[in-house]
N, CA, C and O atoms as a GROMACS GRO file, in nm:
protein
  444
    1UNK      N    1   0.114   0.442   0.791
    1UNK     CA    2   0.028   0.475   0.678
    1UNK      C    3  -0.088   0.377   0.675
    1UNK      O    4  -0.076   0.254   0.671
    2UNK      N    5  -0.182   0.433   0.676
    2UNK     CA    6  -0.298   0.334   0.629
    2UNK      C    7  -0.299   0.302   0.514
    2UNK      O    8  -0.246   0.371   0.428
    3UNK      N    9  -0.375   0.165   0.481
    3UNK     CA   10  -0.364   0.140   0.365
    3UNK      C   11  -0.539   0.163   0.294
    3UNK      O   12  -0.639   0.210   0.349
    4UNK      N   13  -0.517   0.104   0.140
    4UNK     CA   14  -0.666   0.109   0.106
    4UNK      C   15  -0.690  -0.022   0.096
    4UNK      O   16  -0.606  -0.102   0.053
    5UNK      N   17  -0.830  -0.060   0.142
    5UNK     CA   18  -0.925  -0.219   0.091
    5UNK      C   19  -1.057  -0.188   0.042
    5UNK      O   20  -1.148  -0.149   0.115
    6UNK      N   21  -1.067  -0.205  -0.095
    6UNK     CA   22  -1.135  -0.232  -0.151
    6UNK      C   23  -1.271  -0.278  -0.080
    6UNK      O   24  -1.376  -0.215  -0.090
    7UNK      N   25  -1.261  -0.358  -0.029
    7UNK     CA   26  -1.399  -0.413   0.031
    7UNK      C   27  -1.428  -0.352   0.167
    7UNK      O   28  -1.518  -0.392   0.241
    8UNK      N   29  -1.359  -0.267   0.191
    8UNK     CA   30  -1.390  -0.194   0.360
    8UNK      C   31  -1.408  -0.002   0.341
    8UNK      O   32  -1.314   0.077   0.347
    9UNK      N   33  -1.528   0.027   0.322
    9UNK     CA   34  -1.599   0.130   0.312
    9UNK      C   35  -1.504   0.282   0.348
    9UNK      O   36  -1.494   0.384   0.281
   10UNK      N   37  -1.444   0.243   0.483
   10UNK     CA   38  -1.380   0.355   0.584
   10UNK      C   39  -1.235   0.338   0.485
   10UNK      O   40  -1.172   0.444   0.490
   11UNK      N   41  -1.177   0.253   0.413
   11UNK     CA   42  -1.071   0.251   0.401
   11UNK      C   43  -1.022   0.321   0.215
   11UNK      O   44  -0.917   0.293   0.157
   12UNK      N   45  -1.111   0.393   0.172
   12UNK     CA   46  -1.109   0.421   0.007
   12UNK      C   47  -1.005   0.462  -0.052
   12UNK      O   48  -1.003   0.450  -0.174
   13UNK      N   49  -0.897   0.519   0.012
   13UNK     CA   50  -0.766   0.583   0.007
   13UNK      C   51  -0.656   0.568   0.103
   13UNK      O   52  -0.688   0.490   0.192
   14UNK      N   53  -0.553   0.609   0.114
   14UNK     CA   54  -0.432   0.610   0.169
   14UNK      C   55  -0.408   0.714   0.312
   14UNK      O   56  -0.474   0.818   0.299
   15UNK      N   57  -0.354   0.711   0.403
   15UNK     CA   58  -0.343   0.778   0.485
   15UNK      C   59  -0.186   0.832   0.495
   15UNK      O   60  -0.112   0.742   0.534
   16UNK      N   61  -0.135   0.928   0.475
   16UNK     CA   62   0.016   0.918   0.465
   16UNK      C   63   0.069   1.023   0.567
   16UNK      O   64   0.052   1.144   0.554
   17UNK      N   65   0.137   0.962   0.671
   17UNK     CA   66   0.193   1.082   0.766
   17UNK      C   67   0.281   1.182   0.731
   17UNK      O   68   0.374   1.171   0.651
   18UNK      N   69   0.245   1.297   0.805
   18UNK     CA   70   0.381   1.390   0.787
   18UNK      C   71   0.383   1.462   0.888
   18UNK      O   72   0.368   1.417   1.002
   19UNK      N   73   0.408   1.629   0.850
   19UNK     CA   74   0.422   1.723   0.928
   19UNK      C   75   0.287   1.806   0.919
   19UNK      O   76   0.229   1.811   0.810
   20UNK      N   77   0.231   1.878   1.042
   20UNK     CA   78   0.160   1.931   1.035
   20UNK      C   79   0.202   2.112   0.939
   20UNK      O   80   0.313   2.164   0.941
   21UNK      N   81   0.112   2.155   0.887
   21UNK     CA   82   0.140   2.289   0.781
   21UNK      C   83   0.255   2.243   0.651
   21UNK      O   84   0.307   2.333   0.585
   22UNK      N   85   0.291   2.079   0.619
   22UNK     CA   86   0.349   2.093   0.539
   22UNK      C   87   0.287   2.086   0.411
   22UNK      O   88   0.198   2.002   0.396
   23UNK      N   89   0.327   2.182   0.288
   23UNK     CA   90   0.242   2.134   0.166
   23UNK      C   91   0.245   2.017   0.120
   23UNK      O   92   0.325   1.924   0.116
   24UNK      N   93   0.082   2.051   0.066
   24UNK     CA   94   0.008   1.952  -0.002
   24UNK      C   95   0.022   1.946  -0.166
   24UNK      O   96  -0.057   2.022  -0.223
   25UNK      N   97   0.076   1.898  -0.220
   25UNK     CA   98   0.101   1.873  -0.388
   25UNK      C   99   0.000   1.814  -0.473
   25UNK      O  100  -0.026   1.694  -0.479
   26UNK      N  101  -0.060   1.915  -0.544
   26UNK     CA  102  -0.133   1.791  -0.668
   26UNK      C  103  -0.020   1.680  -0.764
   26UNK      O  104   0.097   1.699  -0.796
   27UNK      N  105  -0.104   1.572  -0.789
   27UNK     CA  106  -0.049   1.454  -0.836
   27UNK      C  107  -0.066   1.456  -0.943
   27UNK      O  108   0.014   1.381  -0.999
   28UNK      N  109  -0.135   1.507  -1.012
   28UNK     CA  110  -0.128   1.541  -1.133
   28UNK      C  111  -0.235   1.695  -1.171
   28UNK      O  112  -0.312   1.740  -1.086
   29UNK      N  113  -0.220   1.759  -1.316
   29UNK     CA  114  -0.239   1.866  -1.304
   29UNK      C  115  -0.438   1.828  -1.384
   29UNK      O  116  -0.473   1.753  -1.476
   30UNK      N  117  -0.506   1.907  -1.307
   30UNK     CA  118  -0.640   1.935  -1.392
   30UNK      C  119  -0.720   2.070  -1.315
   30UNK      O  120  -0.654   2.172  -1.298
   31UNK      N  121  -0.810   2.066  -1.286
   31UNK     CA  122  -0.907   2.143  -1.281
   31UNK      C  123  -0.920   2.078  -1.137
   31UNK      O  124  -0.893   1.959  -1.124
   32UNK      N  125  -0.980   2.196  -0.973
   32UNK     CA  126  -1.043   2.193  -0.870
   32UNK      C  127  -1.156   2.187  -0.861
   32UNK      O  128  -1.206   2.296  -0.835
   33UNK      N  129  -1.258   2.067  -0.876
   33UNK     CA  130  -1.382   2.034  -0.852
   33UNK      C  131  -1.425   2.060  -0.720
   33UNK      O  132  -1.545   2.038  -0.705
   34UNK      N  133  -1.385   2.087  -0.653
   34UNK     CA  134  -1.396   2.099  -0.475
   34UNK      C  135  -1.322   2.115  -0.404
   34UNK      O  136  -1.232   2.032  -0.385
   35UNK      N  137  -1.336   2.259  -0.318
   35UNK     CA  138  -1.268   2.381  -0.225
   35UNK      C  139  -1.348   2.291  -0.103
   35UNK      O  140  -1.449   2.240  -0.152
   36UNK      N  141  -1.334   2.263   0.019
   36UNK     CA  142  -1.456   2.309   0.114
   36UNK      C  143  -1.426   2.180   0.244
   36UNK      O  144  -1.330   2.107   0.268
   37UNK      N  145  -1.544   2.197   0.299
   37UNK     CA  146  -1.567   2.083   0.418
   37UNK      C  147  -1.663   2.039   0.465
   37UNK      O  148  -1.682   1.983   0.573
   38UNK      N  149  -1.759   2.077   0.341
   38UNK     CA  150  -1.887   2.038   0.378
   38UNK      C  151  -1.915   1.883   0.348
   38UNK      O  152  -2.030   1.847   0.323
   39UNK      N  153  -1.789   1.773   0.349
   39UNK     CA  154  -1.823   1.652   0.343
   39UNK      C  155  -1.775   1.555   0.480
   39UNK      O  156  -1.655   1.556   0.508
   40UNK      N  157  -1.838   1.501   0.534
   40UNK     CA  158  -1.799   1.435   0.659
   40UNK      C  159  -1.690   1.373   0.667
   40UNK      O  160  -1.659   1.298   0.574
   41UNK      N  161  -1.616   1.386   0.764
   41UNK     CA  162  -1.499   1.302   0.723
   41UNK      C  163  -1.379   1.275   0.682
   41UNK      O  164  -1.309   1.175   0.698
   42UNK      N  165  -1.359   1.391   0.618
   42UNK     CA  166  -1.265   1.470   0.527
   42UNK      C  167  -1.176   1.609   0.571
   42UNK      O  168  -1.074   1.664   0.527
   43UNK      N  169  -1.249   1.629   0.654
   43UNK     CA  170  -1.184   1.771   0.724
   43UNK      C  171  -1.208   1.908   0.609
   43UNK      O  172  -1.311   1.952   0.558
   44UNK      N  173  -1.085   1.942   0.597
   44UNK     CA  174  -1.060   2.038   0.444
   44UNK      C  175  -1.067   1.979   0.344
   44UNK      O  176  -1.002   1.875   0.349
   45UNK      N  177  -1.120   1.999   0.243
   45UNK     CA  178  -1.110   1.880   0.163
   45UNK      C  179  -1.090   1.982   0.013
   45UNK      O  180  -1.135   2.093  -0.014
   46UNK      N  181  -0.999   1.884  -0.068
   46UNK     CA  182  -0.965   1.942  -0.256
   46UNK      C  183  -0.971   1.816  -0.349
   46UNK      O  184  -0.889   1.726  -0.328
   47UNK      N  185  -1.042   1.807  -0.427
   47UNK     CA  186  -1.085   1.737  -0.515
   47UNK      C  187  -1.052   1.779  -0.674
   47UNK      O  188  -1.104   1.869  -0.739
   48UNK      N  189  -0.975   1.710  -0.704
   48UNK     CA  190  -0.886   1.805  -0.863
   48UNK      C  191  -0.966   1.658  -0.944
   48UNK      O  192  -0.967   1.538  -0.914
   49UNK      N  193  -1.035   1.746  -1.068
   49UNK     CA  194  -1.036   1.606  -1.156
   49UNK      C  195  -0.960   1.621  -1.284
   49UNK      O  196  -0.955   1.713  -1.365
   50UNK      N  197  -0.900   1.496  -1.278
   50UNK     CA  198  -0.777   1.507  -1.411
   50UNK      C  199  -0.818   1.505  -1.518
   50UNK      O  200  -0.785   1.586  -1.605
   51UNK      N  201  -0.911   1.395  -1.536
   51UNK     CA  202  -0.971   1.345  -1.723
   51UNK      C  203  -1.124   1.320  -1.652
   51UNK      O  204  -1.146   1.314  -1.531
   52UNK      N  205  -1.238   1.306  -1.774
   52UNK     CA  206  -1.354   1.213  -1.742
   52UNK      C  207  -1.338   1.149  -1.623
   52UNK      O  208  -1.398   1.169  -1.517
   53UNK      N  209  -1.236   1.055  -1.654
   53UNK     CA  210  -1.222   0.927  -1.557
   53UNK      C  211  -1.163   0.948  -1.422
   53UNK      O  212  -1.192   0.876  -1.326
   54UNK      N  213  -1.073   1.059  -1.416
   54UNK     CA  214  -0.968   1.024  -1.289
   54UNK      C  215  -1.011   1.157  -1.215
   54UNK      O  216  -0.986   1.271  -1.255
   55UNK      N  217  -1.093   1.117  -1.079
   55UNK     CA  218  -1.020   1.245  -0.974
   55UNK      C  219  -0.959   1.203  -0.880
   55UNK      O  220  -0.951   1.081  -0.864
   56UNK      N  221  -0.880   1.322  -0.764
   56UNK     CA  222  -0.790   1.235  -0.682
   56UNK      C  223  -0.891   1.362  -0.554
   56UNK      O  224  -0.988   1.438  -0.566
   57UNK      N  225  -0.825   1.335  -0.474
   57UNK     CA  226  -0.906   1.396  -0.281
   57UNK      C  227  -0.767   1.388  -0.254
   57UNK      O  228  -0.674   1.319  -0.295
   58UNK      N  229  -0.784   1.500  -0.156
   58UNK     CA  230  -0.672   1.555  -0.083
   58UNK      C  231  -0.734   1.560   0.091
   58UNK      O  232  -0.734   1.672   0.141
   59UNK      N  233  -0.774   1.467   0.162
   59UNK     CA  234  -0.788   1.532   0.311
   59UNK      C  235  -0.742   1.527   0.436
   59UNK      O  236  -0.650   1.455   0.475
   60UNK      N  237  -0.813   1.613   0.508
   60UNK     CA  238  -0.749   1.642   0.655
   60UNK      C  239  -0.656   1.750   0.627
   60UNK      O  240  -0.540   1.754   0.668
   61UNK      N  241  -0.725   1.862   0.536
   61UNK     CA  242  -0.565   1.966   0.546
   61UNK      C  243  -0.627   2.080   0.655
   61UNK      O  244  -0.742   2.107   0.690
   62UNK      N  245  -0.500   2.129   0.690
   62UNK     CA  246  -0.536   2.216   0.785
   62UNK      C  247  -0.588   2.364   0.766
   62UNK      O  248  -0.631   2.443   0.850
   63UNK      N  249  -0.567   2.380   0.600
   63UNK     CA  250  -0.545   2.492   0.477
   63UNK      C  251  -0.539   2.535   0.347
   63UNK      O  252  -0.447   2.596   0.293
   64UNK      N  253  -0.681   2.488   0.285
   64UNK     CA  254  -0.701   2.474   0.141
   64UNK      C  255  -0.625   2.584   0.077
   64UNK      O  256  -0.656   2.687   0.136
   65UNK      N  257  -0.539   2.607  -0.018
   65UNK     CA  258  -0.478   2.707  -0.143
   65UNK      C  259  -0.533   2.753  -0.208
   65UNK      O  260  -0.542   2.874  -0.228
   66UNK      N  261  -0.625   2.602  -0.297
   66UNK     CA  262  -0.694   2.660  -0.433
   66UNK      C  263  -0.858   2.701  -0.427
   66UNK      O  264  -0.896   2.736  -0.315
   67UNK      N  265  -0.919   2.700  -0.490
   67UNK     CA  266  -1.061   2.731  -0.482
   67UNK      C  267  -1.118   2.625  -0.625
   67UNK      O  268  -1.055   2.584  -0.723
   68UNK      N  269  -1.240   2.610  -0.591
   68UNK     CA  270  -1.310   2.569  -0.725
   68UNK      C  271  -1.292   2.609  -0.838
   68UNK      O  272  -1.277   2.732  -0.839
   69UNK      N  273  -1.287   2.555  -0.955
   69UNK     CA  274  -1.246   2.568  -1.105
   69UNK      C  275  -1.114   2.633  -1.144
   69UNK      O  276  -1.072   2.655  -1.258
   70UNK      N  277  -1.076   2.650  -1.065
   70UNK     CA  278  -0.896   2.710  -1.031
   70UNK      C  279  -0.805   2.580  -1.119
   70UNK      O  280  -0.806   2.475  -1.056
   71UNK      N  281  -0.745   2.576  -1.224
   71UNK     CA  282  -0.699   2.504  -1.230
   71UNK      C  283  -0.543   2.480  -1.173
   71UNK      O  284  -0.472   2.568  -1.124
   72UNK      N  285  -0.508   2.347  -1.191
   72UNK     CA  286  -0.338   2.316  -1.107
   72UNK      C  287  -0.276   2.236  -1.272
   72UNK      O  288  -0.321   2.201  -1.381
   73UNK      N  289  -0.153   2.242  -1.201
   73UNK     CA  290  -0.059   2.138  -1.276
   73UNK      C  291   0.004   2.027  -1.186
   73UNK      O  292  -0.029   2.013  -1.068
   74UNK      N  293   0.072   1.969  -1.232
   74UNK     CA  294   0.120   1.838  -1.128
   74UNK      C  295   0.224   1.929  -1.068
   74UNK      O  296   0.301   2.004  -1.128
   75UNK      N  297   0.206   1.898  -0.889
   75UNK     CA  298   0.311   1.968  -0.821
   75UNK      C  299   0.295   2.111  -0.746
   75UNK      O  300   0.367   2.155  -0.656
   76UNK      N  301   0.202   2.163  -0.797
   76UNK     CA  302   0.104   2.272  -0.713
   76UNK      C  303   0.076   2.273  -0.621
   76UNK      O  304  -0.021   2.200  -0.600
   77UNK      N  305   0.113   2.326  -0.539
   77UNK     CA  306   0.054   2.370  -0.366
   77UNK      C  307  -0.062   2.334  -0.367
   77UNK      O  308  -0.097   2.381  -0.475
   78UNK      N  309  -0.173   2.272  -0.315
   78UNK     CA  310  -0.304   2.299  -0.313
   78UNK      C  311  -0.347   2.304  -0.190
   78UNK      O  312  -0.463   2.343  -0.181
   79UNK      N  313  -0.282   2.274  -0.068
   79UNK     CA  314  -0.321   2.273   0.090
   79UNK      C  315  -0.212   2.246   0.167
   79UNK      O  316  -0.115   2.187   0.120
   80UNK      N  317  -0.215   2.280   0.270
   80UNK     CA  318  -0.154   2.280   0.438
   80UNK      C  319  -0.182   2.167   0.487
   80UNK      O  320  -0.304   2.164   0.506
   81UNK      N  321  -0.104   2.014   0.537
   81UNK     CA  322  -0.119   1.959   0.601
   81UNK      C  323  -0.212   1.972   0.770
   81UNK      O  324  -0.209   2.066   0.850
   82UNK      N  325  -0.279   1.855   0.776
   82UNK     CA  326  -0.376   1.874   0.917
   82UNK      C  327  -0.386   1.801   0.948
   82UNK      O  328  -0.331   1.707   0.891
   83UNK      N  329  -0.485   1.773   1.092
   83UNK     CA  330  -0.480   1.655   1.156
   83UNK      C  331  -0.591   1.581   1.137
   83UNK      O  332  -0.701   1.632   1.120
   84UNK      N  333  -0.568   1.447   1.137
   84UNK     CA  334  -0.629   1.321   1.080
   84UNK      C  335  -0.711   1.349   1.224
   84UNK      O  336  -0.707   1.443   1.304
   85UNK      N  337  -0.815   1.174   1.219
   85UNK     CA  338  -0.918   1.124   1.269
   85UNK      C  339  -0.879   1.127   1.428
   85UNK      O  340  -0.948   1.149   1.528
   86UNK      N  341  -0.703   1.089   1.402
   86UNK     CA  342  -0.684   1.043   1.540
   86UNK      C  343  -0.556   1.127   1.622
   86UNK      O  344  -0.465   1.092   1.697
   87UNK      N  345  -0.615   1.291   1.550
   87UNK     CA  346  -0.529   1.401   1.616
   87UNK      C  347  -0.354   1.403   1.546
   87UNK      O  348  -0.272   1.477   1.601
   88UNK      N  349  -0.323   1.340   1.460
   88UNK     CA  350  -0.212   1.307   1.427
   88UNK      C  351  -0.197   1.393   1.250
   88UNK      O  352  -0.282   1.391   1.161
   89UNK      N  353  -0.081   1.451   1.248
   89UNK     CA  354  -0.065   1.507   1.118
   89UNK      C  355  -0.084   1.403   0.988
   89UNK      O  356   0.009   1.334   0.947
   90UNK      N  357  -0.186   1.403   0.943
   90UNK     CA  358  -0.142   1.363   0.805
   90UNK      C  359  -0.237   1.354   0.694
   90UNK      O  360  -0.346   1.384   0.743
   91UNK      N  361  -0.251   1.330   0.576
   91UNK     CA  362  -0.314   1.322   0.401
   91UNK      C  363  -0.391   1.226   0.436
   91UNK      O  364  -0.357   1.125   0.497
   92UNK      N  365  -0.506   1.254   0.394
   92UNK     CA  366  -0.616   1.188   0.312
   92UNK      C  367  -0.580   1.151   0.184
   92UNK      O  368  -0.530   1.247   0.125
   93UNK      N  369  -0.587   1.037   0.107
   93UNK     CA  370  -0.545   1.060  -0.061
   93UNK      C  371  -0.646   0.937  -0.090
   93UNK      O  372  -0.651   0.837  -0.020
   94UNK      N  373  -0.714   0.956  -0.188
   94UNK     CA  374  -0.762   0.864  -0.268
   94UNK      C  375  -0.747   0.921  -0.421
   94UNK      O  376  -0.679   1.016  -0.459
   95UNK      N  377  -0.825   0.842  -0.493
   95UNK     CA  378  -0.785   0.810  -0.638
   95UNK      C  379  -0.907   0.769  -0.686
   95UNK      O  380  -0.950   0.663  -0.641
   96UNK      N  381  -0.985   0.840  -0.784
   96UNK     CA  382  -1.169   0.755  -0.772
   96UNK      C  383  -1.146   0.768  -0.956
   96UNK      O  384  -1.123   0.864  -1.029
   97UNK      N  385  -1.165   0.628  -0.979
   97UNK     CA  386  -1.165   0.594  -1.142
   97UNK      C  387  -1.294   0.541  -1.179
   97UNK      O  388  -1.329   0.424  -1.160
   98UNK      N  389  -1.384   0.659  -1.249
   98UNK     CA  390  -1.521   0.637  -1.311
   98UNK      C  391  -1.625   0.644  -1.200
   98UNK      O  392  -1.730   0.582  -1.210
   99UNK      N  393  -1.593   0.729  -1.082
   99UNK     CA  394  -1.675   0.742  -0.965
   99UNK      C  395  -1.637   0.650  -0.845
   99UNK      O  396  -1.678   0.669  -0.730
  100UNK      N  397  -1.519   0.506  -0.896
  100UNK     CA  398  -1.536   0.429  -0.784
  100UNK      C  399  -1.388   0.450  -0.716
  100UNK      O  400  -1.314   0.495  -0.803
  101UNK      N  401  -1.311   0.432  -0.577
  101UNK     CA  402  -1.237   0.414  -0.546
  101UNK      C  403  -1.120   0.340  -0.575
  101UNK      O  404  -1.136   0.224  -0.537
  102UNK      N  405  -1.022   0.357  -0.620
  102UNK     CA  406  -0.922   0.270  -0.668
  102UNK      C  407  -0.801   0.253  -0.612
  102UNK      O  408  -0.776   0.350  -0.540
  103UNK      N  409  -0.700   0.159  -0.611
  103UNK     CA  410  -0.594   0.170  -0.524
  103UNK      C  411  -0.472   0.281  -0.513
  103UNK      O  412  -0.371   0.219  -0.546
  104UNK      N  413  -0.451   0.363  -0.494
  104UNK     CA  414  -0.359   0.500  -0.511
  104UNK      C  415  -0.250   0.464  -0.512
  104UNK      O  416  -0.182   0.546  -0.574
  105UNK      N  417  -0.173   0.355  -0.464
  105UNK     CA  418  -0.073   0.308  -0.468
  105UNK      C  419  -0.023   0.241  -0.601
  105UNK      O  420   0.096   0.214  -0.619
  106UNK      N  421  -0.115   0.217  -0.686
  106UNK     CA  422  -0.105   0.169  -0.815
  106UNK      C  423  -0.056   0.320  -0.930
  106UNK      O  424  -0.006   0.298  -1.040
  107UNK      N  425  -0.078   0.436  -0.887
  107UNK     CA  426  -0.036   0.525  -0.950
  107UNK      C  427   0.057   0.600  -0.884
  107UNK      O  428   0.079   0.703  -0.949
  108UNK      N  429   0.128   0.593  -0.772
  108UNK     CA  430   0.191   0.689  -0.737
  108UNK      C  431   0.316   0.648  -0.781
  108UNK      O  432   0.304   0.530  -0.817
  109UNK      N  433   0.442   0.689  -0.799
  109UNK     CA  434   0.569   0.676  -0.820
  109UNK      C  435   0.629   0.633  -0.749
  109UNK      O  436   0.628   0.684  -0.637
  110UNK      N  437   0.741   0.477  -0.783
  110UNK     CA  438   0.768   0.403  -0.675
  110UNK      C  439   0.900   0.445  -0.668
  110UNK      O  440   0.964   0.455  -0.773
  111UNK      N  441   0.963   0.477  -0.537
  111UNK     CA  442   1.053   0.554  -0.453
  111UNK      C  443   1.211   0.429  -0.396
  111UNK      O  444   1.301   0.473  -0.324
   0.00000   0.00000   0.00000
């Protein structure tokens, strides 16, 4: 898994391996700000924003679900796992609080 650093540009979110075509879950439930792939970098990319403050990114899927303004709940299908930078199955995830990148690991549920 990659991690996130704050001070290193390439690194804004989490990298988390899996299986390729396995679903992708929203983390919490809001509204789909962004279907698409028109951002570098990202592959497929889903962008749910929760409140004002919180959206989360979903990338590298191999198979977006939802579409724009579609809303989710926490736990919703929203994409098909795909392959990362370096041919290898796995999530894009970040966490952007007030526009800026934040640590995702600080909100996810500890296991």
């Amino acid at each position: 898994m990659r991690t996130f650093n704050r001070k290193d540009d390439s690194r804004t979110g989490i990298d988390i391996a899996g299986k390729r075509g396995q679903k992708i879950r929203a983390a919490r439930g809001g509204e789909v700000v962004y279907s698409g792939n028109g951002l570098i970098g990202y592959g497929e990319l889903v962008i749910i924003k929760h409140s004002e403050s919180f959206l989360s990114a979903y990338g590298h899927n191999a198979v977006r679900l939802v579409k724009e303004g579609q809303r989710v709940k926490a736990g919703t299908p929203i994409a098909r796992m795909g392959l990362g930078k370096d041919n290898k199955p796995v999530l894009h995830f970040e966490i952007r609080f007030r526009g800026n990148p934040v640590d995702p690991m600080r909100y996810l549920p500890k296991h």
